[in-house]
Structure formats: structure tokens, C-alpha cells
N, C-alpha and C positions, 0 to 999 in steps of 0.2 A: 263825200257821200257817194254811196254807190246804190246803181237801179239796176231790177232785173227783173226783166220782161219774159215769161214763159209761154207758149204757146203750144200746143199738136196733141192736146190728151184729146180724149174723145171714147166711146162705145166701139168697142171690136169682139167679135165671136171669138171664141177660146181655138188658139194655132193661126192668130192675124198678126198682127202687127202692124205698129206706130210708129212715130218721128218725134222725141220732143227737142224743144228749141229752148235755149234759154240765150235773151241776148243782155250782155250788160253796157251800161255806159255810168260814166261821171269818172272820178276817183281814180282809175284801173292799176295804178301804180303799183308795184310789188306784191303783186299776186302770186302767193303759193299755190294755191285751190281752188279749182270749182267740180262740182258735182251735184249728184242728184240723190236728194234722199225720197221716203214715202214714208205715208202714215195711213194703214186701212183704221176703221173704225174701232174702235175699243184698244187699238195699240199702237205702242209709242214709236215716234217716228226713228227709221232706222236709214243707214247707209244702202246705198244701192253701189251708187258708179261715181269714182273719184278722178281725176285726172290732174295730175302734179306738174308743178314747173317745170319743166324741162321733159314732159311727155309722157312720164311713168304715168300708167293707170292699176287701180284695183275695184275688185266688184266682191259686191256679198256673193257666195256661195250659190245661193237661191237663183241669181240669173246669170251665172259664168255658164259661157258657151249659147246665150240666149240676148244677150242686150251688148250692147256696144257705146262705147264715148267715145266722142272726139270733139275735136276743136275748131275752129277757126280764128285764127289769132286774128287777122286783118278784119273781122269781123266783130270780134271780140263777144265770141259765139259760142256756146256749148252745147251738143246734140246729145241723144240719147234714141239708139235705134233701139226697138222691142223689137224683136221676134217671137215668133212659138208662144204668145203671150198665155196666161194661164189662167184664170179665175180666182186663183190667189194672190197674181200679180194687182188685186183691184186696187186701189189709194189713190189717196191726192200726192201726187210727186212735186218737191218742191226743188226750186235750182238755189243752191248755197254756194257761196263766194268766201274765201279765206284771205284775209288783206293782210302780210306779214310785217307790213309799215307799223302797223298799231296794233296787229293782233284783232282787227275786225273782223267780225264774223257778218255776212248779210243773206236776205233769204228774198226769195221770189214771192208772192203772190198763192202760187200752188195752180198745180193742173188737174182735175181730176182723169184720171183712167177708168175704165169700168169694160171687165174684160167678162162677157157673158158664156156660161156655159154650154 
């Protein structure tokens, strides 16, 4: 089993910015994935920011050159900086974990964001 503990959404005026945290423990063996997806209201949750085995990362369209991932492996930790955040950016951001042992897929909790105009 794996856990994942999110943390740092919160209310920011629109061109602030955030921190989120997603810490994991149990399981962590052969990990392909973790990242961060959202879900504002009335639509379905999508990809945001991935970061892959070995370092590679990719972002949706919507916050490249605006959010950032990274890791701490000694942590076993994955960040998500918001910049320039935008009032479209509003959703519950959730942290998802890809486990290639068994093909487990696991999901945080959810953070909500709420980026005001």
C-alpha cells in the first residue's frame, strides 16, 4: 500500500503563487510516476505536472512556463510550484503515484486551490 499526504493549496489573488507538497510513504518500490493532476467543478479531472523515473518531466500546455515539479527522493516528496497563478487555475489538485510493480495507480486526498480574481 501506498499513502499520500498533500498539503500547501490554499486562497491566492490571481499573479500569486503556491507550494504544493505531496509526501508519500509505505510501498514506494518501482515507481514510475508521480504527479499532479486537478479537477475544477463541473470538469473532469486532468493532467497538470508529471515527473518520471529517471527525471523527465511534462506539463499540460495550460501551465508550461508557470508551475514547476520536482522531487525529493530522500524525501520521497513531490512539489508543485504555482506561479502567475490565474483564476482558471481554481481546482482541487490531487497528487497520483504510478507503481510499475503491479501497475498501481494511488491518489492523495486532494488540495483545494482557489485563485481569486
Amino acid at each position: 500500500q501506498v499513502q499520500l499526504v498533500e498539503s500547501g493549496g490554499g486562497l491566492v489573488q490571481a499573479g500569486g503563487s503556491l507550494r504544493l507538497s505531496c509526501a508519500a510513504s509505505g510501498s514506494l518500490f518501482s515507481i514510475c510516476a508521480m504527479g499532479w493532476y486537478r479537477q475544477a467543478p463541473g470538469k473532469q479531472r486532468e493532467v497538470v505536472a508529471e515527473i518520471i523515473a529517471g527525471g523527465s518531466t511534462h506539463y499540460a500546455d495550460s501551465v508550461k512556463g508557470r508551475f514547476t515539479i520536482s522531487s525529493d527522493n530522500a524525501k520521497n516528496t513531490v512539489y508543485l510550484q504555482m506561479n502567475s497563478l490565474k483564476p482558471e487555475d481554481t481546482a482541487v489538485y490531487y497528487c497520483r503515484l504510478y507503481r510499475a510493480y503491479d501497475g498501481s495507480t494511488y491518489w492523495g486526498q486532494g488540495t483545494q486551490v482557489t485563485v481569486s480574481s
